[in-house]
TORPA-739845 format. One record per residue (C-alpha): z, x, y. Coordinates in steps of 0.05 Angstrom, whole numbers, padded with zeros to 5 digits, always signed. Last residue first. Layout:
ZXY/...
//
This chain:
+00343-01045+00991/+00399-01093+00990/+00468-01081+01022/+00538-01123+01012/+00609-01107+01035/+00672-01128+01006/+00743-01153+01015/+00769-01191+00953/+00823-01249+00939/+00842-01270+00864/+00885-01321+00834/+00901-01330+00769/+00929-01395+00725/+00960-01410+00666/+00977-01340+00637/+00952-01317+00573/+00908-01246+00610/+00881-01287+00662/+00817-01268+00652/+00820-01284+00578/+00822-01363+00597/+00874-01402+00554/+00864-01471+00542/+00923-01500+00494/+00926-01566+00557/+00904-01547+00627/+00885-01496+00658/+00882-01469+00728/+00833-01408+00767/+00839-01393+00837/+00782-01361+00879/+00788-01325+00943/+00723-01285+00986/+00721-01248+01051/+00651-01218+01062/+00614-01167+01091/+00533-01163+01104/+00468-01117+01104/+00400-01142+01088/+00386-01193+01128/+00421-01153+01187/+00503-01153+01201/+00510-01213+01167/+00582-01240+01158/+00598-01270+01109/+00653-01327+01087/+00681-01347+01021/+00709-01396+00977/+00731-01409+00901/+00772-01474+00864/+00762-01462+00786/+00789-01515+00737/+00788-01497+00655/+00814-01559+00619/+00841-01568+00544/+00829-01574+00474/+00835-01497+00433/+00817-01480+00362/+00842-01440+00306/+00802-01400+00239/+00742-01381+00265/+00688-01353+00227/+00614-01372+00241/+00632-01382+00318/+00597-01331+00343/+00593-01343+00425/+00552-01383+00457/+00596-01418+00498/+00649-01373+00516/+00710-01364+00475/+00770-01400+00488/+00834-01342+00492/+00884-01349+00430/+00877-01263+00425/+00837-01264+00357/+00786-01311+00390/+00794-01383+00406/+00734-01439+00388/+00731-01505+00424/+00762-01565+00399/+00748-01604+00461/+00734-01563+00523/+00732-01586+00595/+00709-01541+00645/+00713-01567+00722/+00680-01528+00782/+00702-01532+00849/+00663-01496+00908/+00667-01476+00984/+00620-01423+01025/+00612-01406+01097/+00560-01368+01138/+00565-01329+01200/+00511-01295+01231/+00498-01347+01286/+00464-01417+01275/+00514-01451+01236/+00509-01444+01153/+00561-01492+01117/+00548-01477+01038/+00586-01535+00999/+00600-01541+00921/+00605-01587+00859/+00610-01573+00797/+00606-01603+00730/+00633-01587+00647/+00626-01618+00576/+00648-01582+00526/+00655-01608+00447/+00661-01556+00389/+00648-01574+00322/+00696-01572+00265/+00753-01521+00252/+00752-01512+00171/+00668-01518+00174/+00667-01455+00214/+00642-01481+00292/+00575-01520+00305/+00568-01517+00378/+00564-01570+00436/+00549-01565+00513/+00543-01620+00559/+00535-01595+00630/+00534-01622+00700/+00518-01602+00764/+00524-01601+00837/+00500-01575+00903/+00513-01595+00981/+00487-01563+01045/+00499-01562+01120/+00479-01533+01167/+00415-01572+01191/+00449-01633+01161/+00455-01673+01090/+00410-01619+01052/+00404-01629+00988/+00419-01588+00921/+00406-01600+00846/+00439-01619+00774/+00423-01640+00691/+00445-01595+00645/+00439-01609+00563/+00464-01553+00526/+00465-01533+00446/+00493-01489+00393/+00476-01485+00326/+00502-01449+00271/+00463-01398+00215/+00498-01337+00243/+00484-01359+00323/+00414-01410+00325/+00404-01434+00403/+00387-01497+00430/+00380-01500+00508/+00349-01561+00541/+00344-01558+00620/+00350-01582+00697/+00330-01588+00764/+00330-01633+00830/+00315-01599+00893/+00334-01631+00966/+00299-01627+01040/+00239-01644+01024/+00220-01650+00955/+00223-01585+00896/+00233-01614+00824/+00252-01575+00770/+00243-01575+00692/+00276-01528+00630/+00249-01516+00557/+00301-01470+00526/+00288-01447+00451/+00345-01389+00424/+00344-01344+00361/+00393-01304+00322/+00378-01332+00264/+00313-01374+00257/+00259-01328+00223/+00306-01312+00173/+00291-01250+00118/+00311-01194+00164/+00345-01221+00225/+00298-01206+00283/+00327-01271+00322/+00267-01281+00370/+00270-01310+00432/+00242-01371+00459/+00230-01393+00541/+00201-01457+00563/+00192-01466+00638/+00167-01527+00691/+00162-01520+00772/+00147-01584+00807/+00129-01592+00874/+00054-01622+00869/+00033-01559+00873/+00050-01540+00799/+00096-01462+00795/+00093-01443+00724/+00138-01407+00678/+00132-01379+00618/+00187-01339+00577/+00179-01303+00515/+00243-01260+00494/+00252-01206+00446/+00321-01202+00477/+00349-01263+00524/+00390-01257+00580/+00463-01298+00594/+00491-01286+00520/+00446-01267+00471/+00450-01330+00425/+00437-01358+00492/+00472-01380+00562/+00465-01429+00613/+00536-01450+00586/+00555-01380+00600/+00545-01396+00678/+00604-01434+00683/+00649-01369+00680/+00636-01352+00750/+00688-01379+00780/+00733-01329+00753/+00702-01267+00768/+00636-01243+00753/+00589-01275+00706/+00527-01286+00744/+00495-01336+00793/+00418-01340+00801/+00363-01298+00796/+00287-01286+00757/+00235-01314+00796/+00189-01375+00775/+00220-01427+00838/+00263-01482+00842/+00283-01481+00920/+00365-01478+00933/+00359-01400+00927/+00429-01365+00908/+00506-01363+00942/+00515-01436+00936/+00536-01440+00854/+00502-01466+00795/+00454-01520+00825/+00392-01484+00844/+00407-01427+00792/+00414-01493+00737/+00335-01492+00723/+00268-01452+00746/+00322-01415+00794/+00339-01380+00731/+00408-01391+00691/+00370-01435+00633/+00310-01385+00627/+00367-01332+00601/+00344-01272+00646/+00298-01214+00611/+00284-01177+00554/+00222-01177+00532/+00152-01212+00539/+00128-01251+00603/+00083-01293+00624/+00082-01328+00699/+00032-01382+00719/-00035-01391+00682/-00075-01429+00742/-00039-01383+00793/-00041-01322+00760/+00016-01281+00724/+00013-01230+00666/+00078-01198+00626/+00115-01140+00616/+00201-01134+00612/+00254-01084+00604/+00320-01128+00649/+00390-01131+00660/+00405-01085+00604/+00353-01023+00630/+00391-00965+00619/+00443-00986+00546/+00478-00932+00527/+00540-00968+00554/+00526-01033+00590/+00549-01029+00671/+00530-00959+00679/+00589-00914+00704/+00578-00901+00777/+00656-00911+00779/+00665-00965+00836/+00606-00985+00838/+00596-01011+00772/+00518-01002+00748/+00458-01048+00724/+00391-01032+00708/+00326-01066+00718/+00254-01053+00695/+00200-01113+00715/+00131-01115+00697/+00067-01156+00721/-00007-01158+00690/-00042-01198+00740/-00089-01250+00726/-00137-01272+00775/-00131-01335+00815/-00133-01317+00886/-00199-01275+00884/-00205-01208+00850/-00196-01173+00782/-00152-01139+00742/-00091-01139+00787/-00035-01093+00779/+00041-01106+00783/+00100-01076+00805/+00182-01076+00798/+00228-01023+00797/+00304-01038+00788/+00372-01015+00815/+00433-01050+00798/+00504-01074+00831/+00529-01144+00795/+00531-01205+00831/+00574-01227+00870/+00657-01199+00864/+00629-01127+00845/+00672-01097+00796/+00723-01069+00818/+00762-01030+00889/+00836-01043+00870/+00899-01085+00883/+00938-01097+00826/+00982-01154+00803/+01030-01156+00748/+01049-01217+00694/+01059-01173+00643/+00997-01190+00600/+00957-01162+00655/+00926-01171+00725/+00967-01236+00728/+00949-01233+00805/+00895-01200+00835/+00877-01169+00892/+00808-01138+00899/+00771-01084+00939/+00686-01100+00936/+00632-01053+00935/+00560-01089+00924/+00495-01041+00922/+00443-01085+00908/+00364-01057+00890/+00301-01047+00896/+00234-01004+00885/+00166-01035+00890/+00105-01021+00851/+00033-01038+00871/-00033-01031+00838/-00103-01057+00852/-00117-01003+00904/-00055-00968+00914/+00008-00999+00938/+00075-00976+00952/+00140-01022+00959/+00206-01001+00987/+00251-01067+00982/+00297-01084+01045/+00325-01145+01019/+00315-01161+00949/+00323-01227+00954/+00254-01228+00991/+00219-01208+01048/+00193-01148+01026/+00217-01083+01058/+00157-01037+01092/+00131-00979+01070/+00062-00990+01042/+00048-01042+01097/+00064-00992+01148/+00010-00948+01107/-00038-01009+01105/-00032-01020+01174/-00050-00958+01186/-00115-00944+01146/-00130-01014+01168/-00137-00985+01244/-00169-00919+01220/-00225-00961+01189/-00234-00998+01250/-00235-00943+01298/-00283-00914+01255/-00327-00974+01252/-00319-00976+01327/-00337-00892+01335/-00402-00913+01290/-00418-00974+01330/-00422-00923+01403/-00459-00875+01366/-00511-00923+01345/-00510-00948+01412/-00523-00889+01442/-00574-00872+01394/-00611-00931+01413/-00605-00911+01486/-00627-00841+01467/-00690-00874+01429/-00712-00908+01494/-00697-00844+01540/-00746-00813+01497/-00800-00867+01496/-00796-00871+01582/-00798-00797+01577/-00865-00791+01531/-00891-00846+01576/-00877-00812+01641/-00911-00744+01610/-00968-00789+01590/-00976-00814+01651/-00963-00745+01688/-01023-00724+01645/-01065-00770+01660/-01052-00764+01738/-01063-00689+01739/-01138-00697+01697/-01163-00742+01758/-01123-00698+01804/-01176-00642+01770/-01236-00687+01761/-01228-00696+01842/-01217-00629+01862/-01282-00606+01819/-01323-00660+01849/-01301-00630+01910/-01311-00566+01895/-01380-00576+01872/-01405-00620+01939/-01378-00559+01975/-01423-00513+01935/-01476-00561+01943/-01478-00564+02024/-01459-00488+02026/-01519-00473+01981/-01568-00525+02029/-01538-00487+02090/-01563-00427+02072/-01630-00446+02050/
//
């Protein structure tokens, strides 16, 4: 009896000892499943981890490039421009700063000469802010664009047109690529823009046609060609309208009209331009139509010019320009015709070097109170004496680039005429000469 209880207890624990491994081995299979499942969702949120700190990386990354972006100087004519951008919007602040010391001969009516920081030999020393924003996305949407520029003498900080901030330009517009460029206010004379007689003018600006405002100015005595690129408002427009318009077959084409605002005639005071360039390779052909309304009288210009390149360094440019104005019937119409020819020579190095004749000829043209010709596009509507001779203008220079945005220069010009034409530069003499030292930044 004895032995038959040992017999089944032992048979009990051992049926006991095997249910209870039995139950042991389930549960470290589920315990190995439950950490083969964990270690499975760590891995995944590893990776998820590991895609975040990318995208973040990412984001950071643009974040920065944006903010150099932000900051740093276009690579335009406007040299080392600030521009800032948020979103859709950008605005950019530029400007010249041009000091130059002259010497100049028949600096008055006595026949003196003077030596003496000026006006800036160039191009005239301004400040501007420039921006646009985009209303919608892809490359062609329109962009409403504005431009506020004001122009100051170095020399005295005083601004360049009294009372006046933004003379050189107060303008809004829209621009897109199928549209081109809009604008509404005052702003360059199309005529003088690198859309027309800018790529032909003078060697100091752009030789591409393009639907920027620029070109040569009215400083000094070689300068004086660019009134016939003029309007009733002189060498900018007010209450302007100008289009321009960039094609991709290499032209670029403008028309530009401003309105008189003379109460009770629509056409007084006005000017029409319609102007045409041609980009190829190597050369640009350009020119324009200007008829403008001055007290009831009309004045008009034909141009015709361009640039090519005859050698890696070397470029030529000229124009020509046929200019006639209705004068006060006792005097007549005025007859002008005028051409220039230049030379930029541009060797590898930071050296560049500039040469240029230009040739006025006037026929019965206007003279003010003084006996000096007036410009072109000047009131005529009561003159009483006229002038018939030649205006001849020999000029060079030479920079030297310190940076793209930082240079000197040595420049000369020397102005001779011919005939009863007197220039008001040279004070009633028959010829001037002027040499200046200066120095050049952009921002």
């Amino acid at each position: 009896m004895q032995a038959k209880k040992l017999i089944l207890m032992s048979a009990a624990l051992g049926l006991a000892s095997v249910t209870a491994q039995a139950q042991s081995t389930d549960q470290l299979q589920q315990a190995l499943a439950q950490a083969q499942a964990a270690a499975a969702q760590a891995q995944a949120a590893a990776q998820q981890a590991q895609a975040a700190l990318e995208q973040a990386l990412a984001a950071a990354e643009r974040a920065k490039q944006s903010s150099v972006a932000a900051a740093t100087a276009t690579k335009s004519d406007t040299g080392g421009a600030l521009t800032v951008g948020s979103g859709a919007n950008s605005a950019t602040l530029y400007g010249l700063i041009d000091v130059t010391l002259v010497n100049q001969n028949n600096a008055n009516k006595a026949g003196q000469s003077v030596t003496s920081p000026r006006v800036a030999w160039f191009s005239g020393n301004r400040w501007g802010m420039t921006g646009s924003h985009a209303t919608g996305t892809g490359d062609d949407a329109i962009k409403a664009i504005f431009r506020l520029e004001s122009e100051y003498e170095s020399q005295t900080g005083s601004m360049d047109t009294a009372n006046v901030l933004f003379n050189r330009d107060a303008w809004l517009g829209i621009e897109s690529k199928t549209l081109g460029k809009l604008t509404f206010g005052r702003q360059n004379a199309l005529a003088r823009d690198p859309a027309a007689s800018a790529t032909y003018g003078d060697p100091y600006g752009s030789p591409k046609a393009s639907v920027e405002e620029g070109g040569y100015s009215n400083n000094n005595d070689f300068k004086q060609l660019i009134f016939y690129a003029g309007s009733a408002n002189g060498t900018r427009i007010n209450n302007g309208v100008v289009w321009k318009k960039a094609f991709s077959n290499g032209f670029v084409g403008g028309a530009a009209y401003s309105f008189g605002g003379v109460v009770g005639s629509f056409a007084t005071g006005s000017s029409m331009t319609g102007s045409l360039a041609y980009n190829g390779a190597g050369f640009t052909v350009a020119g324009f139509v200007t008829d403008a309304n001055i007290a009831n009288l009309k004045h008009k210009t034909f141009s015709v010019g361009g640039n090519v390149q005859v050698m890696p360094i070397l470029r030529l440019y000229g124009g020509y320009f046929d200019y006639t104005a209705q004068q006060a019937a006792p005097v007549g119409e005025r007859k002008d015709t005028a051409w220039t020819l230049s030379a930029k020579l541009a060797p590898a190095g930071d050296f560049d070097y500039e040469l240029g004749y230009q040739v006025m000829s006037a026929k019965n043209a206007g003279v003010n109170g003084s006996g000096y010709v007036q410009n072109a596009y000047s009131d005529t509507h009561s003159l009483t004496a006229t002038a018939t001779g030649d205006r001849k203008t020999v000029y060079g220079s030479g920079f030297y680039h310190l940076d793209k945005v930082t240079e000197f220069y040595l420049a000369f010009d020397h102005l001779s005429t011919t005939g009863h034409y007197l220039a008001a530069q040279a004070n009633g003499f028959k010829s001037q000469s002027e040499l200046g030292l200066g120095m050049r930044y952009k921002f």
